[in-house]
C-alpha positions as CSV (number, residue, x, y, z in Angstrom):
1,X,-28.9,26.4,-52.9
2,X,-30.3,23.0,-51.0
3,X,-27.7,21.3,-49.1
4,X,-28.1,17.4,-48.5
5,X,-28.1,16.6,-44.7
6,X,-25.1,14.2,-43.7
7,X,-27.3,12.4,-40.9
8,X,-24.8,13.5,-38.2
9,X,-25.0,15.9,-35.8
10,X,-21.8,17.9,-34.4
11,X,-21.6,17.3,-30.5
12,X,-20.3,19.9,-28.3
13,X,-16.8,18.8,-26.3
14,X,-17.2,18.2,-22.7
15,X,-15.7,20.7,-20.7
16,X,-12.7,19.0,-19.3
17,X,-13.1,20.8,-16.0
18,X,-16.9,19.4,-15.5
19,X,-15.3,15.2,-16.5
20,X,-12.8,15.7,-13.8
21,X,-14.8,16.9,-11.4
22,X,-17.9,14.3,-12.5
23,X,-15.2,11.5,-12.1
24,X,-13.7,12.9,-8.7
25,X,-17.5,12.5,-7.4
26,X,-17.9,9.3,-9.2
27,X,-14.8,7.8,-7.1
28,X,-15.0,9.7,-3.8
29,X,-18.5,10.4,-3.2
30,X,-18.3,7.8,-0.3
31,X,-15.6,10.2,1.4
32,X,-17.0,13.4,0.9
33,X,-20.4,12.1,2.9
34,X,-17.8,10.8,6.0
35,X,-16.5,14.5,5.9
36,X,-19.9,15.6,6.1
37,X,-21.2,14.0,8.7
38,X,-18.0,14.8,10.9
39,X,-18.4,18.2,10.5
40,X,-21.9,17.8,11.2
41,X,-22.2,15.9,14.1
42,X,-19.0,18.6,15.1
43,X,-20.8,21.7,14.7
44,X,-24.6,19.9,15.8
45,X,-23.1,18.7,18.8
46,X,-20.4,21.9,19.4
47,X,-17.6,19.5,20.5
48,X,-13.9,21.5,21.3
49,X,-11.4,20.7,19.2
50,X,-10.4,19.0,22.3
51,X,-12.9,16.3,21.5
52,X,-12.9,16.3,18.0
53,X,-11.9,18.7,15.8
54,X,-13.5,19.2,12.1
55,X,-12.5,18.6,8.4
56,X,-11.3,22.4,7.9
57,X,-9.4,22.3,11.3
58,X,-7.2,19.5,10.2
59,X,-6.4,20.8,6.4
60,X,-5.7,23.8,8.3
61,X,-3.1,22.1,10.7
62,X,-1.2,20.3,7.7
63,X,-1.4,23.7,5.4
64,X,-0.1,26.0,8.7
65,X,2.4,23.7,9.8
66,X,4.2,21.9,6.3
67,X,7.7,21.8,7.6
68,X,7.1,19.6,10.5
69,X,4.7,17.6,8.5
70,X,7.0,17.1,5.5
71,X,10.2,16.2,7.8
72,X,8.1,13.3,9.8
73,X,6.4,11.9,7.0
74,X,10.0,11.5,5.0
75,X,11.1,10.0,8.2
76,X,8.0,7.2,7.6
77,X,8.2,7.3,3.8
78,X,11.9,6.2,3.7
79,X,10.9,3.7,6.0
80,X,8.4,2.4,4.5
81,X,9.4,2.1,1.3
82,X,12.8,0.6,1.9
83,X,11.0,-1.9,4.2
84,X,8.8,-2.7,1.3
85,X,11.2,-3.1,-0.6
86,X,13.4,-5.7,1.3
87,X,10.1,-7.4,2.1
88,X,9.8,-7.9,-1.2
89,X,12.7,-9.2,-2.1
90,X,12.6,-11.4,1.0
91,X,8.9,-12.7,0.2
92,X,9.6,-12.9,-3.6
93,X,13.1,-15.2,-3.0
94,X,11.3,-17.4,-0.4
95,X,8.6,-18.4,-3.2
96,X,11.0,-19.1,-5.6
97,X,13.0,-21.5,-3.1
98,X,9.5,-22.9,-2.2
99,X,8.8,-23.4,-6.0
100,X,12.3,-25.8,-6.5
101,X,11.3,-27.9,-3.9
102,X,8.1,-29.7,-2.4
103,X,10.0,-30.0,1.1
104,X,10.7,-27.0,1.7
105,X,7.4,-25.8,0.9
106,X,5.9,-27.8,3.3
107,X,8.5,-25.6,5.7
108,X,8.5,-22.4,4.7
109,X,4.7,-22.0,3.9
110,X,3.7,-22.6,7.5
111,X,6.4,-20.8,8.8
112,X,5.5,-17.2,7.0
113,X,2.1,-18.3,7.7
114,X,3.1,-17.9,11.9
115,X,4.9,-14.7,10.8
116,X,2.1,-13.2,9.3
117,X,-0.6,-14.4,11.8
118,X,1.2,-12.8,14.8
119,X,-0.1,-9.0,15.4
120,X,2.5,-6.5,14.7
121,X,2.0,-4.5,18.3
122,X,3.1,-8.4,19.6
123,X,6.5,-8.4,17.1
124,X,7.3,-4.8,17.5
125,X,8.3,-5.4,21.8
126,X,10.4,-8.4,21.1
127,X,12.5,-7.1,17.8
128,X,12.8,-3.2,20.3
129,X,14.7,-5.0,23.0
130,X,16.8,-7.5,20.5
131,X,17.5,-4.6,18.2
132,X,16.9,-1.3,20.4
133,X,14.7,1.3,20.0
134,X,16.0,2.5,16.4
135,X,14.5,3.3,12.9
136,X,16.5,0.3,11.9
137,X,13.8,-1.9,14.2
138,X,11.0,-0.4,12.5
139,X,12.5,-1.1,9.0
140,X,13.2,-4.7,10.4
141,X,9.2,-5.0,11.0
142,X,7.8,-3.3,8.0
143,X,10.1,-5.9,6.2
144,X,8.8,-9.0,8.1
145,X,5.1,-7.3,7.7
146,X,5.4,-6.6,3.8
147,X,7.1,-9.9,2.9
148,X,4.3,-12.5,3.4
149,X,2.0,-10.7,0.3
150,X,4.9,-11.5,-1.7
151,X,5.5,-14.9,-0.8
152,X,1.8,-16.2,-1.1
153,X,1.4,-13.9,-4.3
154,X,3.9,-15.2,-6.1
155,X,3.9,-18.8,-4.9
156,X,0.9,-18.8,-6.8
157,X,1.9,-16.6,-9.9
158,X,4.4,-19.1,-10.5
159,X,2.1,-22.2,-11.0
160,X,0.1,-20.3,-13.0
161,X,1.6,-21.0,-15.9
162,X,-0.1,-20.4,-19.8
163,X,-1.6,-23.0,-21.3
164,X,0.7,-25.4,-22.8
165,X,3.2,-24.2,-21.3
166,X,4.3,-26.9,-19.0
167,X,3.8,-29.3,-22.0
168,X,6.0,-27.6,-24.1
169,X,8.7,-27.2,-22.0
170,X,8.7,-30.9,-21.0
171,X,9.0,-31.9,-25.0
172,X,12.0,-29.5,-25.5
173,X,13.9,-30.5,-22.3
174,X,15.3,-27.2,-20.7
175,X,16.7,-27.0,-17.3
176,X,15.2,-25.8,-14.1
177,X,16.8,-22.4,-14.2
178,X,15.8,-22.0,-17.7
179,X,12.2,-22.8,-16.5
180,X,12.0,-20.3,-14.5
181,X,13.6,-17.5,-15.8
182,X,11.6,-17.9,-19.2
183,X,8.6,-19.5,-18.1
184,X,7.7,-19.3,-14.2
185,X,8.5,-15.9,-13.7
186,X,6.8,-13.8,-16.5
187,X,3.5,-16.2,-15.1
188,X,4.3,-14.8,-12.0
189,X,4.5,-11.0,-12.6
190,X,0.6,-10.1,-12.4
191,X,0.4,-12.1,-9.1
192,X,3.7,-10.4,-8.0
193,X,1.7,-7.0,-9.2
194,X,-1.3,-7.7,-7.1
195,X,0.7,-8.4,-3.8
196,X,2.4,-4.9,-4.1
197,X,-1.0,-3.4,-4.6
198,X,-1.4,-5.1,-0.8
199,X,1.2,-4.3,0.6
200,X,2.0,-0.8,0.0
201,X,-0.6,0.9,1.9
202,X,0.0,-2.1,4.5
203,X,3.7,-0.8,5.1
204,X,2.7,3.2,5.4
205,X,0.5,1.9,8.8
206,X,2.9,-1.0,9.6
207,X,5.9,2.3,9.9
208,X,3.3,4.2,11.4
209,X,2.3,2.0,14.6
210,X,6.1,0.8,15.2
211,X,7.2,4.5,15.6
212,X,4.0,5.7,17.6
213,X,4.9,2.4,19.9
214,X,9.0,2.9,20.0
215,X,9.1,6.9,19.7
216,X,11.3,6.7,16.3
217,X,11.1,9.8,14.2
218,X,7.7,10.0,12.0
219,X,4.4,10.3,11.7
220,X,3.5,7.7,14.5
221,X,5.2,9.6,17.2
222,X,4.1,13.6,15.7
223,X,0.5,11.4,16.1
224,X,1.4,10.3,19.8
225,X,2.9,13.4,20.7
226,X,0.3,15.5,19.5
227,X,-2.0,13.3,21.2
228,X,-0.5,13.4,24.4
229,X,-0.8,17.1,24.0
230,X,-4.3,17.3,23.5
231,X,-3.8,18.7,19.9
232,X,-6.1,16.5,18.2
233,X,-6.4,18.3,15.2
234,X,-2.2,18.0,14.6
235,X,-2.7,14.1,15.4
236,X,-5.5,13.8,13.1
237,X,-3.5,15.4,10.4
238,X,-0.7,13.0,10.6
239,X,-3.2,10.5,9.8
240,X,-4.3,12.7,6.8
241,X,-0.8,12.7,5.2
242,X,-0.2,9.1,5.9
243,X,-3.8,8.2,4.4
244,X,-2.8,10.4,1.5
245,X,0.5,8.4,0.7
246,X,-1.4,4.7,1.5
247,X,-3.8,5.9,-1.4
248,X,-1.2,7.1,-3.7
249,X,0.9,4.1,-3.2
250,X,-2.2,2.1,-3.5
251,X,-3.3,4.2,-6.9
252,X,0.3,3.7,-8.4
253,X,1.0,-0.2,-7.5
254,X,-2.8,-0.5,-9.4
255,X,-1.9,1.5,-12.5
256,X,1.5,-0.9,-12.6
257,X,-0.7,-4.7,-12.1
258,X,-3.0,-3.1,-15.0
259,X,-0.6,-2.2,-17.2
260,X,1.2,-5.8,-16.7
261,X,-2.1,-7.5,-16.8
262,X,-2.4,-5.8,-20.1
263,X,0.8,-6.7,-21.4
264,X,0.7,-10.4,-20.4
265,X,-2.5,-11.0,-21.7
């Protein structure tokens, strides 16, 4: 019995194991060659972990010691995030003042431009001795640190507006307010997106160096106090778990701006 060929031919399934591990190389081959060549030039050059210690020896330090790790970096991840959060809400109410009015736009646009231009290791001894050496100072700088993506993001977002959109609201004649809420700020959302994208990562180091500079409880000071003990490979895995968090912040704030770039286009 003949049977008539269909022209297709089945295709094996990828092994699910093999397109994970194909896209982990894809994205992170960059990294993996850094970690190669520091334990390389380690091992070539036999430096103590004194010097420098390798890959393994600071995985080992986080894995050995998770208690102290996971206490300092809530301590930086509360923080952080709080400060984020009130930079935010700081930078995103600024740029909606600055949007009602041309004057004081001309005000506060140079003004968060100064606050922004000054280096945070410059901010974080004047805000210490006005508000003491407290997590509450370090909040106060990740907040003055975060706000300024917020403010120049969505200054922006909100002139953006869709194409006949400014047209149409002039023929029907609704308020300001009205303006906004329905029109301005739905424009503004993928720029408001982006600038959180920025800024996440951006307040992880901002809570980072204040605590390493005023001693608050952390990552910044396990770094500094692990330092000043010559345990570089304890230091070094501070960084690790902060990095880790920057990129996961980073990784979700991107997965949110896509999804609303999606939806408002």
């Amino acid at each position: 019995m003949r049977t008539e060929s269909t022209g297709y031919t089945k295709t094996k399934p990828a092994n699910p194991v093999l397109s994970v591990v194909a896209k982990f190389l894809q994205n992170y081959w960059g990294i993996l060659l850094v970690l190669g060549l520091w334990e390389a030039v380690v091992i070539g050059r036999q430096l103590n972990s004194i010097v420098l210690p390798t890959p393994e020896d600071v995985v080992l330090a986080v894995i050995q010691n998770p208690i102290l790790y996971l206490t300092n970096f809530l301590s930086t991840a509360w923080v952080a995030l709080v400060g984020l959060a009130i930079g935010a809400v700081i930078g995103t109410t600024l740029a909606i003042i600055s949007w009602s009015s041309r004057i004081l736009s001309g005000v506060l646009t140079p003004l968060g431009l100064m606050f922004a231009s000054i280096p945070v290791v410059a901010i974080i001894p004047i805000l210490a001795r006005l508000l003491g050496y407290e997590t509450k100072t370090v909040l106060a700088i990740v907040s003055i640190l975060s706000f300024f993506p917020f403010f120049v993001y969505t200054s922006t977002g909100l002139r953006m507006l869709p194409p006949g959109g400014h047209d149409l609201v002039s023929v029907i004649g609704t308020s300001r307010l009205r303006y906004l809420r329905h029109l301005s700020l739905p424009a503004a959302l993928p720029s408001w997106c982006t600038a959180m994208r920025l800024a996440g990562p951006n307040a992880v180091l901002a809570a980072m160096v204040a605590e390493f500079l005023m001693a608050t409880p952390g990552l910044g000071t396990l770094l500094s106090q692990a330092s000043e003990d010559l345990n570089k490979a304890v230091a070094l895995g501070a960084s690790l778990v902060a990095t880790v968090v920057s990129v996961m912040l980073f990784h979700l704030a991107q997965h949110l701006e896509k999804r609303v770039h999606a939806a408002w286009k």
